[in-house]
C-alpha positions as a Python dict, from the first residue, in 0.01 Angstrom:
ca = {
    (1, 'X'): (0, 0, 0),
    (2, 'X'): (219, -86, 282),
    (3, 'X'): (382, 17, 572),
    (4, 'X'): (91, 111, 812),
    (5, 'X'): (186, 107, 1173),
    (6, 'X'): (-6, 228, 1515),
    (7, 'X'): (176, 509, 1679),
    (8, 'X'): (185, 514, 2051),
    (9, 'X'): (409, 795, 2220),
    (10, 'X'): (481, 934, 1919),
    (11, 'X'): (639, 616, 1773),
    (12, 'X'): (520, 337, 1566),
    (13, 'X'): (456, 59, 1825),
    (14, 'X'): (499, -331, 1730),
    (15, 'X'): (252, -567, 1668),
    (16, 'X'): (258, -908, 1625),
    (17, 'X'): (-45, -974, 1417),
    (18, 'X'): (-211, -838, 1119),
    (19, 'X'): (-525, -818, 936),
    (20, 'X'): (-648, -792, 614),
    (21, 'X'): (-849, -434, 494),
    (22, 'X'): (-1002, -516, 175),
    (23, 'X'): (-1119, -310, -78),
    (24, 'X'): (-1497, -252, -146),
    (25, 'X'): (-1463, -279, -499),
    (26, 'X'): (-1334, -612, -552),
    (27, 'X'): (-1271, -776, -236),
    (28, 'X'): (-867, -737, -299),
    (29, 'X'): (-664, -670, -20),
    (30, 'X'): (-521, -311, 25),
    (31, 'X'): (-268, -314, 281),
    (32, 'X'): (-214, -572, 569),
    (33, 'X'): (-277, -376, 874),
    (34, 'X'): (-132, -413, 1219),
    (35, 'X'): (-315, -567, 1477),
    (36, 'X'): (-378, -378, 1850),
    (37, 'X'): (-413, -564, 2154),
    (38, 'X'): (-553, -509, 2523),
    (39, 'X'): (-185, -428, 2636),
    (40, 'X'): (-142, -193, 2402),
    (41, 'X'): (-376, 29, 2464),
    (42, 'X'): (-271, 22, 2838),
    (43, 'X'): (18, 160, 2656),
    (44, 'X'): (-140, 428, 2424),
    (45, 'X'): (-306, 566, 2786),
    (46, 'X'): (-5, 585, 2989),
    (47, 'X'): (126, 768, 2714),
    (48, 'X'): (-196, 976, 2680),
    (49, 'X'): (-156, 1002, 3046),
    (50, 'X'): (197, 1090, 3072),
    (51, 'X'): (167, 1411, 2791),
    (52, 'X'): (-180, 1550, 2950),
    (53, 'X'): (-11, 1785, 3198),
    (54, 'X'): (245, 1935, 2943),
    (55, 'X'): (-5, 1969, 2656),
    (56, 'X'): (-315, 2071, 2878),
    (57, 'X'): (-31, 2347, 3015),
    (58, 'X'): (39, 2497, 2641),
    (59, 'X'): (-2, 2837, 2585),
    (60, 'X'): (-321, 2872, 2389),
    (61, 'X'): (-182, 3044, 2092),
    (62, 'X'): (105, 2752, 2062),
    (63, 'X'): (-222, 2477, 2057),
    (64, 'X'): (-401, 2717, 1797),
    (65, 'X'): (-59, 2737, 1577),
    (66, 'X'): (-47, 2293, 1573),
    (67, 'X'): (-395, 2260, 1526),
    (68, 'X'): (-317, 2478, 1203),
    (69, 'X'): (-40, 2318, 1107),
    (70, 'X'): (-222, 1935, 1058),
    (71, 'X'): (-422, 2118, 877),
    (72, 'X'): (-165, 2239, 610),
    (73, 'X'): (-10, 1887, 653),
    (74, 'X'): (-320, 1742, 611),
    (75, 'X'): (-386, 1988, 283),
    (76, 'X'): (-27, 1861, 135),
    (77, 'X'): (-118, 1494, 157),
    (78, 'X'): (-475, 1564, 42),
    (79, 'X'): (-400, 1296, -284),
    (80, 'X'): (-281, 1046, -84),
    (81, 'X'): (-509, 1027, 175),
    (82, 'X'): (-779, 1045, -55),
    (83, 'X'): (-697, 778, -270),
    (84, 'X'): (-635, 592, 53),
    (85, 'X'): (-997, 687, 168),
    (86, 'X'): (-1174, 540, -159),
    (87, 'X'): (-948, 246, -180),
    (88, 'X'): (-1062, 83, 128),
    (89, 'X'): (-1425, 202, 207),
    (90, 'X'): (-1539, 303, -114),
    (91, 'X'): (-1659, 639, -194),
    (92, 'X'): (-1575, 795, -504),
    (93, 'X'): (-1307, 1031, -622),
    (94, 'X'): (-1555, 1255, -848),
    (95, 'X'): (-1853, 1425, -649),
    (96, 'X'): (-1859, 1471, -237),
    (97, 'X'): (-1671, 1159, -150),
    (98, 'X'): (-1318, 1091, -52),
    (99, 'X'): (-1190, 1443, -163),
    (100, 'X'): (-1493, 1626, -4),
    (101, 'X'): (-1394, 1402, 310),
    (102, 'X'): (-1029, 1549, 271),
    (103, 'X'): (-1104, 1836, 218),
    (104, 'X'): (-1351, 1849, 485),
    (105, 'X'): (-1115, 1731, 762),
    (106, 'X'): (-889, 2029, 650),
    (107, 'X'): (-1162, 2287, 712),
    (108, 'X'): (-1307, 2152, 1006),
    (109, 'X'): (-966, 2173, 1197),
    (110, 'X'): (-895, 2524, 1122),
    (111, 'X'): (-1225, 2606, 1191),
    (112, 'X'): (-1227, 2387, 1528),
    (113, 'X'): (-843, 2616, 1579),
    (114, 'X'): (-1018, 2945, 1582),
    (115, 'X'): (-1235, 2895, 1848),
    (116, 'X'): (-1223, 2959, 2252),
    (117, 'X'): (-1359, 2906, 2565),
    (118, 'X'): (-1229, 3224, 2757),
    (119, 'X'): (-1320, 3263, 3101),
    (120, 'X'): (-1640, 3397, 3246),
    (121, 'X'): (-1627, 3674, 3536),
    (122, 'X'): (-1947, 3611, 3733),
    (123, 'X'): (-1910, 3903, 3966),
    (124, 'X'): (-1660, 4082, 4060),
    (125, 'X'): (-1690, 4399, 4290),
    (126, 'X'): (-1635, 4482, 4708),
    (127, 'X'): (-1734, 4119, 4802),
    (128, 'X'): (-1529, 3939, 4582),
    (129, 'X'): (-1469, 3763, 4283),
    (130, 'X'): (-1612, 3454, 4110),
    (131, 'X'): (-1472, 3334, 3750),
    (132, 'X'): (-1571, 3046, 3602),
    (133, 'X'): (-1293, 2859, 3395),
    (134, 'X'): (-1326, 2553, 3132),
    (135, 'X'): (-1029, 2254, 3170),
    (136, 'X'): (-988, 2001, 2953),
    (137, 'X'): (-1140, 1683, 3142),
    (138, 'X'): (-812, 1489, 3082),
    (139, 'X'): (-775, 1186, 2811),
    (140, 'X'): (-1008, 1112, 2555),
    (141, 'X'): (-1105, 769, 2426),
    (142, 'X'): (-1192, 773, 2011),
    (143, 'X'): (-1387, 496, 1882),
    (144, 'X'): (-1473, 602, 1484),
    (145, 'X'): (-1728, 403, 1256),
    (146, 'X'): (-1607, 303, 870),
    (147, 'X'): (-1851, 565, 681),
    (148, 'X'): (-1635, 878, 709),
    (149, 'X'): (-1347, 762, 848),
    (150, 'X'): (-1118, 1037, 847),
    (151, 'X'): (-1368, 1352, 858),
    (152, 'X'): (-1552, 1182, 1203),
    (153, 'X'): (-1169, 1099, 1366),
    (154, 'X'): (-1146, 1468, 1285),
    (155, 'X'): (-1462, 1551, 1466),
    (156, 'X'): (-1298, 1352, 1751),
    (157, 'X'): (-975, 1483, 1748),
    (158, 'X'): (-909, 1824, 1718),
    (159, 'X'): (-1213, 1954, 1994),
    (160, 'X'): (-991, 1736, 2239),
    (161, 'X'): (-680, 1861, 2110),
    (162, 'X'): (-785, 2240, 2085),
    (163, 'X'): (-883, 2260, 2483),
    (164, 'X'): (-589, 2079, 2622),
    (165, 'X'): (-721, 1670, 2615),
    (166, 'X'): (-477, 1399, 2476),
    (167, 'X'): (-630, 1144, 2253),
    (168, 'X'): (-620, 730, 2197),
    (169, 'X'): (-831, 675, 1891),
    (170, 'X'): (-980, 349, 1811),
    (171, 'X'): (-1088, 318, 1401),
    (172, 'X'): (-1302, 59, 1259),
    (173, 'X'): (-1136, -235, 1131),
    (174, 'X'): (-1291, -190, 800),
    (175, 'X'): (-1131, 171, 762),
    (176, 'X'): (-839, 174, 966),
    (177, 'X'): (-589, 296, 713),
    (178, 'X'): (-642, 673, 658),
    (179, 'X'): (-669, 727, 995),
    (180, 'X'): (-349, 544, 1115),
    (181, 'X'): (-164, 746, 826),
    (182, 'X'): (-352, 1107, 964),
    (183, 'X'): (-197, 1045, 1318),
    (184, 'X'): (140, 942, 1160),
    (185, 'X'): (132, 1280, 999),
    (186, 'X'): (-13, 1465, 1318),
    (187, 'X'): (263, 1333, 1500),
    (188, 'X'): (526, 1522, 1315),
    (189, 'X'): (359, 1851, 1478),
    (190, 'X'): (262, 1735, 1802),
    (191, 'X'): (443, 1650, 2128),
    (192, 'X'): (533, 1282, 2163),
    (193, 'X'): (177, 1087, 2332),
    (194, 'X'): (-72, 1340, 2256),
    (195, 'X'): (-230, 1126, 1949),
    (196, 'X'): (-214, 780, 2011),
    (197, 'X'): (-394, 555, 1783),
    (198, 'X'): (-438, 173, 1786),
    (199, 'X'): (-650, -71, 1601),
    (200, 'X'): (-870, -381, 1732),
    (201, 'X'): (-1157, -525, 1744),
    (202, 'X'): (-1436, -575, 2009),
    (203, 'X'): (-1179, -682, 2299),
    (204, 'X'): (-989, -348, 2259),
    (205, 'X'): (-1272, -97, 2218),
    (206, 'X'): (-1426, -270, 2546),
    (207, 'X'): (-1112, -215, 2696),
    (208, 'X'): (-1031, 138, 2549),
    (209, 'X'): (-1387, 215, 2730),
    (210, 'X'): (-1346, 74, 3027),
    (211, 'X'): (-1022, 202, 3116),
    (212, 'X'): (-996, 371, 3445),
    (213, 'X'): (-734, 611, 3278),
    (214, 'X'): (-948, 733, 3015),
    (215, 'X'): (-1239, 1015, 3122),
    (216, 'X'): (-1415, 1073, 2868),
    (217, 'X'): (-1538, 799, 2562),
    (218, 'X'): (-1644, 994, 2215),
    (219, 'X'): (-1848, 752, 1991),
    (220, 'X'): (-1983, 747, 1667),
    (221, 'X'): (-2164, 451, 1546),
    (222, 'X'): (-2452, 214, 1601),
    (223, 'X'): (-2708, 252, 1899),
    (224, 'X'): (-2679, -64, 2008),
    (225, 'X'): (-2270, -15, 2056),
    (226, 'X'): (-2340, 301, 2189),
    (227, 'X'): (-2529, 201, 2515),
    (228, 'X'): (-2270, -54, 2518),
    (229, 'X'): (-2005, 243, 2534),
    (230, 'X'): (-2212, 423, 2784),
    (231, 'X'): (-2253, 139, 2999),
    (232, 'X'): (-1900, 64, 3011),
    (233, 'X'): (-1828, 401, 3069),
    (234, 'X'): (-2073, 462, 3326),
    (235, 'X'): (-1852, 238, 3607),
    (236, 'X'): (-1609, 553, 3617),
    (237, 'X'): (-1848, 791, 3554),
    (238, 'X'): (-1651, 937, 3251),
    (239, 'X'): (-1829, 1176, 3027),
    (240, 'X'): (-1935, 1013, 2680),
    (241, 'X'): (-2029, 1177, 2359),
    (242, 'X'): (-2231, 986, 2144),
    (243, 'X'): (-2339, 985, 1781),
    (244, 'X'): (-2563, 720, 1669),
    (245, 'X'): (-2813, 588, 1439),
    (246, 'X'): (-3068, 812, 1225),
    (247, 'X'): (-3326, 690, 1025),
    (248, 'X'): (-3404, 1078, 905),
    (249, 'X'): (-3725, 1127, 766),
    (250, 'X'): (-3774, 1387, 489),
    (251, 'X'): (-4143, 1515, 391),
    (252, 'X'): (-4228, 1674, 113),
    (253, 'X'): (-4554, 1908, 141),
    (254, 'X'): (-4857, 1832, -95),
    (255, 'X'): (-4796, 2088, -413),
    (256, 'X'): (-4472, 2125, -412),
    (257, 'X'): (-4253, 2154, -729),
    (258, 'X'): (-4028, 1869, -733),
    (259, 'X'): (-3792, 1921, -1039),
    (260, 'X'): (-3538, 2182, -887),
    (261, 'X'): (-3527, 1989, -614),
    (262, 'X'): (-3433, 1643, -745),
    (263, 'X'): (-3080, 1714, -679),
    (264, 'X'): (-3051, 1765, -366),
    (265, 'X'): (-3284, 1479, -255),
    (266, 'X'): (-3043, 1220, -447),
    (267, 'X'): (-2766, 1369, -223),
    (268, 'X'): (-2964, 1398, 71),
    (269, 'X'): (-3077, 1019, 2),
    (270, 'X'): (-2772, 904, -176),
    (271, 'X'): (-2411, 1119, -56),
    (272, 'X'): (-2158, 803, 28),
    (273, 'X'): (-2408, 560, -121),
    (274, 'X'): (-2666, 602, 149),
    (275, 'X'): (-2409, 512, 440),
    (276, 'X'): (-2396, 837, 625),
    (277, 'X'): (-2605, 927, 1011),
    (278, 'X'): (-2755, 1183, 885),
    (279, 'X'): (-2862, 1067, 503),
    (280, 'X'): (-3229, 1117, 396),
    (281, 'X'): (-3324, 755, 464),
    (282, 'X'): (-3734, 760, 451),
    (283, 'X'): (-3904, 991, 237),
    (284, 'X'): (-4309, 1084, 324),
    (285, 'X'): (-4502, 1266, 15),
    (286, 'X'): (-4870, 1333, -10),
    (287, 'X'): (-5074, 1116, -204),
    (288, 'X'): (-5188, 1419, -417),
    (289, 'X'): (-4861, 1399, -588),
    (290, 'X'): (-4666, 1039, -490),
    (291, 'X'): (-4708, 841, -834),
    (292, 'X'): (-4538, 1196, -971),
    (293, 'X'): (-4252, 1245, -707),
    (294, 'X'): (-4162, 896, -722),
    (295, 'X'): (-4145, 832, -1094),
    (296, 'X'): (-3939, 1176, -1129),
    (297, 'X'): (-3724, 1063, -832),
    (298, 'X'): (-3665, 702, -1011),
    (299, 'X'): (-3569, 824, -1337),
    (300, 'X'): (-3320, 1084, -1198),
    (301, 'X'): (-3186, 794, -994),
    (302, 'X'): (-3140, 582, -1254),
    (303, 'X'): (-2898, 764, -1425),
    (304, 'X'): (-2670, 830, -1194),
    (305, 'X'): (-2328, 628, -1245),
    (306, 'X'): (-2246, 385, -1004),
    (307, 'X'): (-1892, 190, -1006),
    (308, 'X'): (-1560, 217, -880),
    (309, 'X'): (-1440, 498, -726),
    (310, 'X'): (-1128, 570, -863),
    (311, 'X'): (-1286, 627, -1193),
    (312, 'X'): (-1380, 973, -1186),
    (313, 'X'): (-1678, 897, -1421),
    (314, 'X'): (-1907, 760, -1141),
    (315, 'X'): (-2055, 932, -879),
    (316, 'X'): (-2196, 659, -638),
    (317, 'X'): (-1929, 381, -511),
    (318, 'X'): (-1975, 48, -322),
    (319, 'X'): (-2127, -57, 27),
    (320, 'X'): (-1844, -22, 236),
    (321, 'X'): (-1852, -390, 350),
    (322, 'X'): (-1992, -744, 310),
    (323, 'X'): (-2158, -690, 686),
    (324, 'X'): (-2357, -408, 566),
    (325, 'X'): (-2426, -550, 214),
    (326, 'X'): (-2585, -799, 352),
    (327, 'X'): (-2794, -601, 559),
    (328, 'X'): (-2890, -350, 258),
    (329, 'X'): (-3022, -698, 62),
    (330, 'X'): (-3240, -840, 328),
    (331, 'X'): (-3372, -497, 419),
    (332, 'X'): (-3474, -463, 28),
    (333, 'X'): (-3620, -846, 10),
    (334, 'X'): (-3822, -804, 308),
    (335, 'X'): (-3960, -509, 168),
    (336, 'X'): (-4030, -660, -179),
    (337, 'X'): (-4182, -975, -31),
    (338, 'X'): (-4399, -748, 197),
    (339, 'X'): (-4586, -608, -141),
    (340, 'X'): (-4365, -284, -188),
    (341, 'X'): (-4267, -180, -552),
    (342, 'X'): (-3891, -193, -626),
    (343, 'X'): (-3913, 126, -875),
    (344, 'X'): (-3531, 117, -934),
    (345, 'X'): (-3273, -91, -871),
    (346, 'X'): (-3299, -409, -618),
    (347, 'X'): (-3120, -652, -792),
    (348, 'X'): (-2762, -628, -762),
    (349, 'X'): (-2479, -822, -983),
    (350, 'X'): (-2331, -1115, -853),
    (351, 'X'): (-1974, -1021, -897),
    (352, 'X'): (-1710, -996, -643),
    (353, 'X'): (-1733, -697, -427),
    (354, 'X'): (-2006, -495, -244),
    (355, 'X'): (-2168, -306, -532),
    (356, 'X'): (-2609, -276, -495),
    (357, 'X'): (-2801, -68, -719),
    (358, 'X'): (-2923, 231, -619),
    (359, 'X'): (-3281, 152, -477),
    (360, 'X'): (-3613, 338, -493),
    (361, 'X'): (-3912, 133, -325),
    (362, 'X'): (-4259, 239, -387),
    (363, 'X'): (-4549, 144, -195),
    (364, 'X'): (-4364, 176, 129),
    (365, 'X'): (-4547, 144, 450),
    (366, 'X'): (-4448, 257, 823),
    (367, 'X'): (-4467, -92, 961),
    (368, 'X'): (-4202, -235, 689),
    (369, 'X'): (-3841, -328, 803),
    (370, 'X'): (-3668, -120, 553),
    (371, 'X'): (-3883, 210, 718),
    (372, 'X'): (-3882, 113, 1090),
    (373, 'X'): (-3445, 13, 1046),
    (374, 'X'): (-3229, 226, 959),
    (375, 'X'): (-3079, 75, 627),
    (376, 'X'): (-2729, 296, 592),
    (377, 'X'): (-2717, 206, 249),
    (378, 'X'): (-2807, 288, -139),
    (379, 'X'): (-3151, 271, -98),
    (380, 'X'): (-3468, 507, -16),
    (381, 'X'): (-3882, 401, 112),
    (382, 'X'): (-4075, 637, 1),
    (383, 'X'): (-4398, 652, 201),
    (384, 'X'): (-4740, 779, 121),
    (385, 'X'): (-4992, 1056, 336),
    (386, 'X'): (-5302, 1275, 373),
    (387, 'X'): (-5194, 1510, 545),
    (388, 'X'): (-4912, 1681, 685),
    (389, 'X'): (-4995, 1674, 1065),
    (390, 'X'): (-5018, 1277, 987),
    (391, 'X'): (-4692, 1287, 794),
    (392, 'X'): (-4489, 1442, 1120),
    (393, 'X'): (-4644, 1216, 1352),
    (394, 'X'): (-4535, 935, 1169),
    (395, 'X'): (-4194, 1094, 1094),
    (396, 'X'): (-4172, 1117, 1470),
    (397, 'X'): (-4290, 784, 1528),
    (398, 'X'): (-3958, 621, 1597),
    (399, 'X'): (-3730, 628, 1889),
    (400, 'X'): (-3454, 827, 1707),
    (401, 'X'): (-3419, 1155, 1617),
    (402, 'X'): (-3077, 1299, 1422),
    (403, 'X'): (-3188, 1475, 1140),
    (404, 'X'): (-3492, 1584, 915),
    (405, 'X'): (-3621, 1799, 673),
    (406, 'X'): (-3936, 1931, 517),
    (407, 'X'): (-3949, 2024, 145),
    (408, 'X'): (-4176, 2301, -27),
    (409, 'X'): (-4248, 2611, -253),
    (410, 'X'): (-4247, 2823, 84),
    (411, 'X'): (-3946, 2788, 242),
    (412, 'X'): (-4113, 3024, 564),
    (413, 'X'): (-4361, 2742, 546),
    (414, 'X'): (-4168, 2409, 550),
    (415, 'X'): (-3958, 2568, 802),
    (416, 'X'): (-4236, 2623, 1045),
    (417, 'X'): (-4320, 2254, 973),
    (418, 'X'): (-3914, 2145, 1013),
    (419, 'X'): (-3929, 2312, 1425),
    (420, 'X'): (-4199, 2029, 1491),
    (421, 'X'): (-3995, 1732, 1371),
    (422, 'X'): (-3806, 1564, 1708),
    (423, 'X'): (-3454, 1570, 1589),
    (424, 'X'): (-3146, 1763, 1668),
    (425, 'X'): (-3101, 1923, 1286),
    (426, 'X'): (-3422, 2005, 1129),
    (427, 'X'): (-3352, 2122, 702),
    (428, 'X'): (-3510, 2311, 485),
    (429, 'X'): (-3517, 2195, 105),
    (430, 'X'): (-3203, 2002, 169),
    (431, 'X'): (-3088, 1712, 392),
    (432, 'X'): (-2752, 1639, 565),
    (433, 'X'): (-2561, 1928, 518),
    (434, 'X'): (-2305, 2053, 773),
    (435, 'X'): (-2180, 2332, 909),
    (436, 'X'): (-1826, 2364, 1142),
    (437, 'X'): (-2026, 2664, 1362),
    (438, 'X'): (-2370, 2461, 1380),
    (439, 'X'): (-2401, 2217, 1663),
    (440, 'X'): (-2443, 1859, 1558),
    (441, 'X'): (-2612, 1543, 1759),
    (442, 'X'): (-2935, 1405, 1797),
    (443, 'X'): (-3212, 1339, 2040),
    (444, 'X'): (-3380, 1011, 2205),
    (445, 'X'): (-3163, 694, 2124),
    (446, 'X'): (-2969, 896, 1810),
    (447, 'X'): (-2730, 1033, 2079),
    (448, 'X'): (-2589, 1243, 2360),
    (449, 'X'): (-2424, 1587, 2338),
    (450, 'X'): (-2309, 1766, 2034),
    (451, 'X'): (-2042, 1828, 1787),
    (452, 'X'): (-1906, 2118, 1674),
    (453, 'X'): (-1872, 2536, 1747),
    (454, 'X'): (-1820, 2666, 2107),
    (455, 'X'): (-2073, 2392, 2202),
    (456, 'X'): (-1893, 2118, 2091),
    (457, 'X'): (-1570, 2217, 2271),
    (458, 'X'): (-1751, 2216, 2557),
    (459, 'X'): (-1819, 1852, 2559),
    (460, 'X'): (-1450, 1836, 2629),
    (461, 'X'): (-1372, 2039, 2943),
    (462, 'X'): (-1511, 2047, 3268),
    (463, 'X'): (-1613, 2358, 3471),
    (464, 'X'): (-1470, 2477, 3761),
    (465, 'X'): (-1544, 2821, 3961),
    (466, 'X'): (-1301, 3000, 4170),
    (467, 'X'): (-1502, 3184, 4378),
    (468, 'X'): (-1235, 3479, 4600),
    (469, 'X'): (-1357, 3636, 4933),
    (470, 'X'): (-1195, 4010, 4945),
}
């Protein structure tokens, strides 16, 4: 695959340097991709800068009708930016990977195109009249992580775009591919500086952030990035969005029945091999029925097929990078050397690329690395209580708080249990799952604001009254 460029002003812009994005699979290089700089993103905000007035002006239909057309330009490329998707981070072509992702990014935007923010008449009668109007706060900085790519730049993207902001995105290195080639495509709809994207490392996110141009950052990605992003941010005072780290706890209440549920714990646990915010990544289960839970859990595991992800046998695909790999093995060998039970998996094959096994450890305790860290990988701690009260203080134990869920016969039940967990989505019988018209983010150090709906727009305007004397 070649031919990947940055696009600034609606054109692909120059670079003078390249690097290598490598496939997950086998370490082989899939394209040679162009290198940003510092300079160019002053270039990719002046040009940002330059289309704000003109877009932010558009007639709210005309946004509506772009915003729908990426997404039926989005929809015709849907093979090839699919295959591009597994081909350099990972996930699979069978199952919810790279075409779920796809597919995904094509339903979010037209659902992200139908909605408003009309304005709000706060009185009007012999005195006078007060409205209260939302404007998009002006140009948006995009900084994406390498999990989901293309489905989070779309999270980014098309809130900014639907109220009037212009966008310079910033994609991981590891991933950078599918979303240059979605902002090539966007660009045939949209006027010339709207979309800007260029590539980088830690030099030109820093810079992207600190730019006195941009005014407001959107983030998804580590904590300890992301209070680097909102301290950079803070010296303008621009608005930030952020979306970090998890570490979800799931519980599963003493007596429950465990086999119709085994499938969607291994997605809730498992969906893009573990490396997703909001995955399932420590599991509590009364010691009434743990030896039960985990054995059944372990065996259903261990036959799921795990390989490349262009074969649309397997289901599970690599660790999206040697970085994270690494990461994934000394959370598991800390663990194992600490006196847990590696039930399944936990010794990976020393080939090339980033494959590990999927992982069940046993005999996990709260005070283990691979509990207290968030792992983002193949790999699930399951942790043994007495009783529930215990299991939600411990659950809430940490200082993040994205997602959770609580898992039972009684649905009522578990739900009344869910509302006490500290986190900003709270599921029933199922973990991770998303909706377009739910509001998405997390409390304590898992993030600021939310994505998504009427809410989510929001994060991209400011308010401003106009208040009339008659």
């Amino acid at each position: 695959m070649t031919g990947f460029s940055l696009t600034i002003g609606g054109r692909a812009a120059p670079t003078t340097k390249t690097f290598n994005v490598l496939n997950p699979v086998d370490e082989s290089v899939v394209a040679a991709c162009p290198e940003g700089t510092v300079a160019l993103v002053d270039e990719a905000v002046a040009s940002a800068r330059k289309a704000f007035k003109s877009w932010a002006a558009l007639p709210d239909a005309e946004r509506v009708a772009k915003l729908m057309a990426i997404a039926d330009l989005i929809e015709k490329h849907h093979p090839e930016l699919s295959q591009l998707i597994t081909r350099e981070q990972g996930k699979t072509q069978s199952g919810p990977g790279a075409n779920l992702e796809v597919g995904g990014a094509v339903a979010w935007t037209r659902a992200t195109a139908s909605l408003s923010l009309p304005e709000q008449t706060i009185q009007d009668d012999a005195q006078g009249k007060i409205v209260m109007r939302r404007k998009p706060v002006g140009v948006v900085a995009s900084i994406t992580p390498w999990n989901w790519p293309m489905m989070i730049a779309v999270w980014h993207i098309m809130p900014a775009l639907r109220v009037g902001c212009t966008v310079v995105i910033k994609p991981s290195p590891f991933t950078p591919l599918s979303t240059l080639r979605m902002v090539e495509l966007m660009n045939q709809v949209l006027p010339p500086g709207v979309i800007n994207a260029v590539t980088g490392g830690a030099d030109v996110g820093t810079h992207l952030v600190n730019h006195p141009d941009v005014n407001k950052v959107v983030f998804t990605g580590s904590i300890a990035t992301g209070k680097k992003v909102m301290e950079g941010a803070a010296h303008t005072l621009k608005r930030v969005t952020l979306e970090l780290g998890g570490n979800d706890a799931g519980i599963i209440l003493p007596g429950t029945n465990i086999d119709p549920l085994l499938e969607k714990l291994f997605w809730g646990c498992f969906i893009n091999a573990g490396q997703t915010c909001a995955a399932l990544k420590r599991l509590y289960v009364h010691e009434s029925q743990y030896e039960e839970v985990v054995q059944k859990f372990a065996a259903y595991v261990a036959k799921i097929p795990v390989g490349n992800g262009l074969d649309p046998q397997n289901l599970i695909g690599p660790v999206a990078n040697k970085m994270q790999y690494d990461k994934v093995s000394g959370l598991v060998e800390d663990a194992r050397n600490s006196g847990a039970k590696i039930v399944v998996g936990g010794n990976p094959d020393k080939k090339p690329g980033y494959f590990y096994p999927l992982t069940v450890i046993a005999e996990a305790t709260d005070g283990m690395r691979v509990v207290k860290e968030e792992q983002f990988g193949p790999v699930i701690p399951i942790v043994k209580y007495k009783t529930v009260e215990e299991a939600l203080t411990r659950a809430n134990s940490l200082d993040v708080g994205l997602g959770g869920s609580v898992w039972g016969n009684d649905p009522q039940e578990a739900a009344r249990y869910a509302s006490q967990l500290e986190c900003g989505t709270a599921w029933v019988n199922q973990h991770g799952n998303l909706h377009p018209m739910a509001p998405f983010g997390g409390v304590k150090c898992s993030g600021i604001g939310v994505e998504f709906n009427v809410d989510g727009l929001k994060e991209y305007t400011t308010v401003q009254v106009v208040n009339v004397a008659l």
